[in-house]
Biotite code that builds the C-alpha atoms (Angstrom):
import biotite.structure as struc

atoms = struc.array([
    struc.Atom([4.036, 1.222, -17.537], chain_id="A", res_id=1, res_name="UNK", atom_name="CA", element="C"),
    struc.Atom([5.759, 1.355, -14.169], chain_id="A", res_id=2, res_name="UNK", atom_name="CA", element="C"),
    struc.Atom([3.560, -0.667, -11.005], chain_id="A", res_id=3, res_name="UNK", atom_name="CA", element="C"),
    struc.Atom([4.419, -0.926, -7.532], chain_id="A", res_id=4, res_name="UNK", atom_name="CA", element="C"),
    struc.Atom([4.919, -4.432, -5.725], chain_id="A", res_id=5, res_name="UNK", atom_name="CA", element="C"),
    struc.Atom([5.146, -4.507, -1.908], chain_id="A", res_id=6, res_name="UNK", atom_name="CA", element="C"),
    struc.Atom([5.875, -7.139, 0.097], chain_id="A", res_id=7, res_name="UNK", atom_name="CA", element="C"),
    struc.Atom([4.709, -7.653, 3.487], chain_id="A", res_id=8, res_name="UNK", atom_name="CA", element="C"),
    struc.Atom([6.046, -9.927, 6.551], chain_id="A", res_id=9, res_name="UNK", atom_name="CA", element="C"),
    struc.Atom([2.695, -12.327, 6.441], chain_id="A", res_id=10, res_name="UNK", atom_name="CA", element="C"),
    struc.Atom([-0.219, -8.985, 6.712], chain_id="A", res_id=11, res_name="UNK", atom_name="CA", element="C"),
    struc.Atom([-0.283, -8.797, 2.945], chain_id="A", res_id=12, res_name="UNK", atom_name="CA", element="C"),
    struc.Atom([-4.410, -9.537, 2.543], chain_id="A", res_id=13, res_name="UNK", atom_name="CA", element="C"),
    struc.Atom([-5.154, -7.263, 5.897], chain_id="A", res_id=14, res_name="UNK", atom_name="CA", element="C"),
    struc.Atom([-3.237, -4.090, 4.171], chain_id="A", res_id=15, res_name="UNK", atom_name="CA", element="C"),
    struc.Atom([-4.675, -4.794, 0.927], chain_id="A", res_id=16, res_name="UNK", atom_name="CA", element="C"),
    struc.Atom([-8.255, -5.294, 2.057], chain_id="A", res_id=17, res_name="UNK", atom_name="CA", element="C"),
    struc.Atom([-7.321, -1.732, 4.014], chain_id="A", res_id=18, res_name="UNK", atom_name="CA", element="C"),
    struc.Atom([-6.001, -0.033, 1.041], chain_id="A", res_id=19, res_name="UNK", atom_name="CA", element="C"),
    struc.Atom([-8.592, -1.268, -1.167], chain_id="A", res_id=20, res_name="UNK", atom_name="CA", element="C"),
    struc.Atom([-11.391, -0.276, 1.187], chain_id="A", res_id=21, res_name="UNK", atom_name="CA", element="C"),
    struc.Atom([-9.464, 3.518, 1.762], chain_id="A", res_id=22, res_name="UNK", atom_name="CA", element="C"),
    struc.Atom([-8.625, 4.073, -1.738], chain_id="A", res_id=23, res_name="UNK", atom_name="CA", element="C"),
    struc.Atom([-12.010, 2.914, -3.363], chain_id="A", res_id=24, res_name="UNK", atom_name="CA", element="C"),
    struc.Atom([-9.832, 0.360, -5.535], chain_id="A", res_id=25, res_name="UNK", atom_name="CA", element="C"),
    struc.Atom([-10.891, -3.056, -6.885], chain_id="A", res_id=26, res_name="UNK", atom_name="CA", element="C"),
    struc.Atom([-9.079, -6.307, -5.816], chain_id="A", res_id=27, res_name="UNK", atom_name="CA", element="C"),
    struc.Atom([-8.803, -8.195, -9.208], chain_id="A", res_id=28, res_name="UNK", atom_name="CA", element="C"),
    struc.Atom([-7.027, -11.066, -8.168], chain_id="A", res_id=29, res_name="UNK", atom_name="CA", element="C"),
    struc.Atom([-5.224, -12.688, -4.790], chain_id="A", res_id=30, res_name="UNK", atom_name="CA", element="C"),
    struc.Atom([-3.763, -15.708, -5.240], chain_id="A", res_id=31, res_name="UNK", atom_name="CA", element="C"),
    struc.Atom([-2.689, -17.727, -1.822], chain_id="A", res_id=32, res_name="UNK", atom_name="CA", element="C"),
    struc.Atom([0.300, -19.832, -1.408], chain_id="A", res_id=33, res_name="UNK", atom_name="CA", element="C"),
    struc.Atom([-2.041, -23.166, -0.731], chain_id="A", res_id=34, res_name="UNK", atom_name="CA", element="C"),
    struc.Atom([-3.757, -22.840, -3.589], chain_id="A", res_id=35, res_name="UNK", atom_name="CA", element="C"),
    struc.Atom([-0.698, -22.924, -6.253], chain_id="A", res_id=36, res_name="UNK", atom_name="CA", element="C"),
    struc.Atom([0.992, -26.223, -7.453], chain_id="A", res_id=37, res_name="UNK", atom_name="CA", element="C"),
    struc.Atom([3.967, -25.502, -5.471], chain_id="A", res_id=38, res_name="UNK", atom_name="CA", element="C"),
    struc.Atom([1.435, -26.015, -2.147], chain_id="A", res_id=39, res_name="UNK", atom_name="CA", element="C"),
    struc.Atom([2.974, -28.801, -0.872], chain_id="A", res_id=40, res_name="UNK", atom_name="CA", element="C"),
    struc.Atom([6.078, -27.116, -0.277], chain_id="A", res_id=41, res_name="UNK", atom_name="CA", element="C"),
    struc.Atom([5.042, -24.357, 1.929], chain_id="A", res_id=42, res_name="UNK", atom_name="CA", element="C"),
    struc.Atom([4.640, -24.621, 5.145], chain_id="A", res_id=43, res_name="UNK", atom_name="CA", element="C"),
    struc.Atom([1.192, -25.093, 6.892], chain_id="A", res_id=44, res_name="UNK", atom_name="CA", element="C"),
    struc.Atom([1.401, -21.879, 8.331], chain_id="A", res_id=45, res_name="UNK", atom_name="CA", element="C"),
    struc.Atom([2.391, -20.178, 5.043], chain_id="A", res_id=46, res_name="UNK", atom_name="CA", element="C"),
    struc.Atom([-0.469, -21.924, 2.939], chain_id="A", res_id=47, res_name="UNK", atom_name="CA", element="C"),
    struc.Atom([-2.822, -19.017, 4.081], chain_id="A", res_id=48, res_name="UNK", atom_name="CA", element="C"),
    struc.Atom([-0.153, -15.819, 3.052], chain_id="A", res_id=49, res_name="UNK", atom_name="CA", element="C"),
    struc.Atom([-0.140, -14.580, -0.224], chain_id="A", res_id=50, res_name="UNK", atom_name="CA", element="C"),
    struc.Atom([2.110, -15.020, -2.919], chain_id="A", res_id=51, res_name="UNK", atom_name="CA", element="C"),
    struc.Atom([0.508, -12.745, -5.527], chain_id="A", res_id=52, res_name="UNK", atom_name="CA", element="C"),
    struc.Atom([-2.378, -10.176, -5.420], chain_id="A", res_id=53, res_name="UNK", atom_name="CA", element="C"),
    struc.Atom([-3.576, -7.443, -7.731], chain_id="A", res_id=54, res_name="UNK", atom_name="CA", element="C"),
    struc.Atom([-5.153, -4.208, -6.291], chain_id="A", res_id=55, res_name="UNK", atom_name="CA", element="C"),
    struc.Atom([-6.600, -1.486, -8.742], chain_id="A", res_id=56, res_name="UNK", atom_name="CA", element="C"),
    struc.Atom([-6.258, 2.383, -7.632], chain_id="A", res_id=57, res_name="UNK", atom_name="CA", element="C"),
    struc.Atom([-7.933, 4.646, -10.547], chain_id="A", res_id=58, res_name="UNK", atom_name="CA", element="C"),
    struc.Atom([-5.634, 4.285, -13.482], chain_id="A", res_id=59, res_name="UNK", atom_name="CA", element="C"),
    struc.Atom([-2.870, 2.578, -11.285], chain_id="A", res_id=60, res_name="UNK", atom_name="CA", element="C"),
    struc.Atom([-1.876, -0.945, -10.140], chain_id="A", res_id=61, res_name="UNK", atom_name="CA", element="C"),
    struc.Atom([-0.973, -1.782, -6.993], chain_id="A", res_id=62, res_name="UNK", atom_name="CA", element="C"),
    struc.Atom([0.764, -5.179, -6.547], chain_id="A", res_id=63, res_name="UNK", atom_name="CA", element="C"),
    struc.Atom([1.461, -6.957, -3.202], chain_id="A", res_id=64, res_name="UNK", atom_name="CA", element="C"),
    struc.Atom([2.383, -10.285, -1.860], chain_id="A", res_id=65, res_name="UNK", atom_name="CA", element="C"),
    struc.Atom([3.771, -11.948, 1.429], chain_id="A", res_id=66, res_name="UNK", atom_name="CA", element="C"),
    struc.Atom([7.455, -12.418, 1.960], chain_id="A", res_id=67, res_name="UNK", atom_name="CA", element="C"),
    struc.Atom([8.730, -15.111, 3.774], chain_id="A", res_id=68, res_name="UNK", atom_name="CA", element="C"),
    struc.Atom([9.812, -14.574, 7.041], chain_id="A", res_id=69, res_name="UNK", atom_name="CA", element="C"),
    struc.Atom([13.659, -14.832, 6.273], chain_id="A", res_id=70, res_name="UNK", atom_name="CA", element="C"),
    struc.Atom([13.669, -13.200, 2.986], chain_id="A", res_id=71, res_name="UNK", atom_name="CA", element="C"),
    struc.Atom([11.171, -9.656, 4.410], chain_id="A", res_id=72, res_name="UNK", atom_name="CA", element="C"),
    struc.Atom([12.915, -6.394, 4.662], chain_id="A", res_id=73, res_name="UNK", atom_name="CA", element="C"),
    struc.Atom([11.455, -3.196, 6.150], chain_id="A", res_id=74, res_name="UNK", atom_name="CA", element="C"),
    struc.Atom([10.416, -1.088, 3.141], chain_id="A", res_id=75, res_name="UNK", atom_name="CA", element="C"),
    struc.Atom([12.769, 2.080, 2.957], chain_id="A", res_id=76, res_name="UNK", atom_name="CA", element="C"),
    struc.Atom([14.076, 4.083, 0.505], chain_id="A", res_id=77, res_name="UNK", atom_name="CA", element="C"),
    struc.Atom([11.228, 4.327, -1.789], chain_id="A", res_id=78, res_name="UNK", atom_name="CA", element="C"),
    struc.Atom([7.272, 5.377, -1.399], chain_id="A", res_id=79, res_name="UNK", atom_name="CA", element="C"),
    struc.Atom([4.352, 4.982, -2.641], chain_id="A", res_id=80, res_name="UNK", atom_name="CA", element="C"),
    struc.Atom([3.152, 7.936, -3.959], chain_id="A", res_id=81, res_name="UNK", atom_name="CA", element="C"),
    struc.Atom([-0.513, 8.818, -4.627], chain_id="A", res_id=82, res_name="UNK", atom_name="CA", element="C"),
    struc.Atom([-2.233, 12.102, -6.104], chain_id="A", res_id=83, res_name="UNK", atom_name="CA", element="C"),
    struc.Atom([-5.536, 13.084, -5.559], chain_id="A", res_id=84, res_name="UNK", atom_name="CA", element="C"),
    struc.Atom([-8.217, 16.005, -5.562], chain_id="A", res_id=85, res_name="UNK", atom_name="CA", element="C"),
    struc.Atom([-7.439, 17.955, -2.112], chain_id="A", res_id=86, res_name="UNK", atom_name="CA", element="C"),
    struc.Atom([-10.573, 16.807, -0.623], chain_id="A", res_id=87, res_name="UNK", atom_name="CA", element="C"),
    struc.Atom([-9.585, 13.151, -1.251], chain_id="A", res_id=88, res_name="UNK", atom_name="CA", element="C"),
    struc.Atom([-6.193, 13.777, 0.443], chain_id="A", res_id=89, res_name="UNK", atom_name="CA", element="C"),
    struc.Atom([-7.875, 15.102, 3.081], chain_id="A", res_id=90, res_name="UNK", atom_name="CA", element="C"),
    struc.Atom([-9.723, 12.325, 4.129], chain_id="A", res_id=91, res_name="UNK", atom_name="CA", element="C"),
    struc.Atom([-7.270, 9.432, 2.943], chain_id="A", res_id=92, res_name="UNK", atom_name="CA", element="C"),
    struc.Atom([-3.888, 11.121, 4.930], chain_id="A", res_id=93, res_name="UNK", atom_name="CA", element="C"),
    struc.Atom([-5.659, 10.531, 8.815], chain_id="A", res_id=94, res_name="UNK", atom_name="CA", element="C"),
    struc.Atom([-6.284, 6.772, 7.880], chain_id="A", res_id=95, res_name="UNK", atom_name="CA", element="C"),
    struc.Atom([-3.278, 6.329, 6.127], chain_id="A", res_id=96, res_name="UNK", atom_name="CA", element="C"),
    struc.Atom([-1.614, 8.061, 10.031], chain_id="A", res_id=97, res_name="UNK", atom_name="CA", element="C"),
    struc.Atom([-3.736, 5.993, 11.982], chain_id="A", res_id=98, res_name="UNK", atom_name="CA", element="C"),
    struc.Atom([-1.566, 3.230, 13.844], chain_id="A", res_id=99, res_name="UNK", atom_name="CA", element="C"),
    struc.Atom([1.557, 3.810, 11.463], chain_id="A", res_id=100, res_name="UNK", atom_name="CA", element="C"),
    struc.Atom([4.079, 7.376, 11.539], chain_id="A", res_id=101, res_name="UNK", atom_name="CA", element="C"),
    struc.Atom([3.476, 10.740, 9.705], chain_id="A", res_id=102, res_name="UNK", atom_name="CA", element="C"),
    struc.Atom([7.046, 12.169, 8.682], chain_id="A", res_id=103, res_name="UNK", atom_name="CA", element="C"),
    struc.Atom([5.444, 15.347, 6.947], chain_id="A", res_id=104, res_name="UNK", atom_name="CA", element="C"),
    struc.Atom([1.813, 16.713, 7.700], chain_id="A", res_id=105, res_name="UNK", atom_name="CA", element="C"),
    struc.Atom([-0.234, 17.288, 5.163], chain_id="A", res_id=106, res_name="UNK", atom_name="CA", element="C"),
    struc.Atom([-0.028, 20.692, 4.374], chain_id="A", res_id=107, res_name="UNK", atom_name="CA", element="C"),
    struc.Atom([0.528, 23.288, 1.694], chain_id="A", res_id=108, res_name="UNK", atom_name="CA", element="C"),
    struc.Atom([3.695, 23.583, 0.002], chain_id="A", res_id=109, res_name="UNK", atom_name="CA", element="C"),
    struc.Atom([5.046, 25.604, -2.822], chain_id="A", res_id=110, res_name="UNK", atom_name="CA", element="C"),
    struc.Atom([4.555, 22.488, -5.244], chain_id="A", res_id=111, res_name="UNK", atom_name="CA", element="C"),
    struc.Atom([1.170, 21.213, -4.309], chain_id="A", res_id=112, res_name="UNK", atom_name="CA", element="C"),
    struc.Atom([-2.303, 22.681, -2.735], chain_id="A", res_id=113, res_name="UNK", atom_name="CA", element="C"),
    struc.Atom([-1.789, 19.599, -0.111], chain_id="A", res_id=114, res_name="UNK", atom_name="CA", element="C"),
    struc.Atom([1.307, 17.571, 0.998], chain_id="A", res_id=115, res_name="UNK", atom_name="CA", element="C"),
    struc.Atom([2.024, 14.707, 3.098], chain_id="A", res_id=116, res_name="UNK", atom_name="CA", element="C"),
    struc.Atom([4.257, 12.028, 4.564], chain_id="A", res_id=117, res_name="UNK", atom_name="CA", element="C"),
    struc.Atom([3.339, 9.085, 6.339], chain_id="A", res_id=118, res_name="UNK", atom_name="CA", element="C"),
    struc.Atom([4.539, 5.067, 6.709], chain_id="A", res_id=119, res_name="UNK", atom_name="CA", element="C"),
    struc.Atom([1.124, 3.116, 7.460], chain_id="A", res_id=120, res_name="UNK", atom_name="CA", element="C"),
    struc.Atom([0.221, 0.637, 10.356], chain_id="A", res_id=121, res_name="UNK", atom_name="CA", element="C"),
    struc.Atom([1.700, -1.863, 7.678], chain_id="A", res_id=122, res_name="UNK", atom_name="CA", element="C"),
    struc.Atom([5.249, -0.175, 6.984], chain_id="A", res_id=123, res_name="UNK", atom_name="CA", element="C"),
    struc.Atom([4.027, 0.957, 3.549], chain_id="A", res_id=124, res_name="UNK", atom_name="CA", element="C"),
    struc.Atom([6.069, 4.507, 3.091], chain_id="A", res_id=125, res_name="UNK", atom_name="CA", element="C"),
    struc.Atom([3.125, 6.753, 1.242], chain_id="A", res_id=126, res_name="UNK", atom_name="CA", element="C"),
    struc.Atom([3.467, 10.371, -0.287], chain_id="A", res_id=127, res_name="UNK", atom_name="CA", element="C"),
    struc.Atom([0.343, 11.865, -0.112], chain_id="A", res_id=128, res_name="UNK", atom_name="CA", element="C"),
    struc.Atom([-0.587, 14.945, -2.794], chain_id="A", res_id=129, res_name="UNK", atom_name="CA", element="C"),
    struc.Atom([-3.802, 16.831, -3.022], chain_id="A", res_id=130, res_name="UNK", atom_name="CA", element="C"),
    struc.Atom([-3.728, 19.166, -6.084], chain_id="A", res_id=131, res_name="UNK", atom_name="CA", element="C"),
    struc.Atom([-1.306, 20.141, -8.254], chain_id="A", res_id=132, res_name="UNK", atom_name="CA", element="C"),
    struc.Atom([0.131, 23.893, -7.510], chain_id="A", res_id=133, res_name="UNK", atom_name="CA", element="C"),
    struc.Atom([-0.883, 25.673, -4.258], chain_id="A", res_id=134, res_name="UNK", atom_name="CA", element="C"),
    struc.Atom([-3.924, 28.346, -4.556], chain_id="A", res_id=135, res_name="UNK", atom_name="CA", element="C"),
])
């Protein structure tokens, strides 16, 4: 079984919260810095952020934590990617657009009824299909 694990530069429970809330997932566990046995060496500041959280999608896990400030890198050269009904994509593509950058529109291509590119508010790269072959 292959899962995804993002990091994030301290907005780890906001886009999680987000995604769980626009994907109809379940948050089965989030684990914060300040309350692991390592606590009292983090930073006050960092005893909020997460170090481990565990986000169900359908069938799929989504796995996420914060990365400190010095060890963060902008996600590229990978994305998420998520297929659902058309109608699903339909509705989950604007949200996913809204504050971040959409690279492809979702529209129809020769491989899927519904296609789309976008990098969320968070910096979260997502590929977006609706169906399977185009009708």
């Amino acid at each position: 079984m292959i899962n995804t694990y993002l990091n994030f530069p301290g907005t780890c429970e906001q886009a999680v919260k987000f995604y769980e809330q626009l994907f109809h997932g379940k948050l089965e566990s989030m684990m914060k810095h300040g309350e692991t046995p390592m606590k009292e060496h983090v930073s006050a500041e960092w005893q909020d952020k997460v170090i481990h959280t565990v986000l169900r999608i359908g069938d799929g896990v989504l796995m996420a934590s914060d990365a400190p400030p010095q060890m963060y890198k902008t996600p590229q050269g990978f994305a998420v990617s998520l297929t659902l009904d058309v109608a699903e994509a339909e509705r989950v593509f604007p949200v996913l657009g809204e504050g971040g950058n959409i690279t492809m529109p979702l529209q129809q291509t020769f491989w899927a009824q519904r296609f789309g590119a976008v990098t969320d508010r968070f910096g979260t790269p997502w590929m977006i299909t609706g169906g399977h072959e185009p009708k």
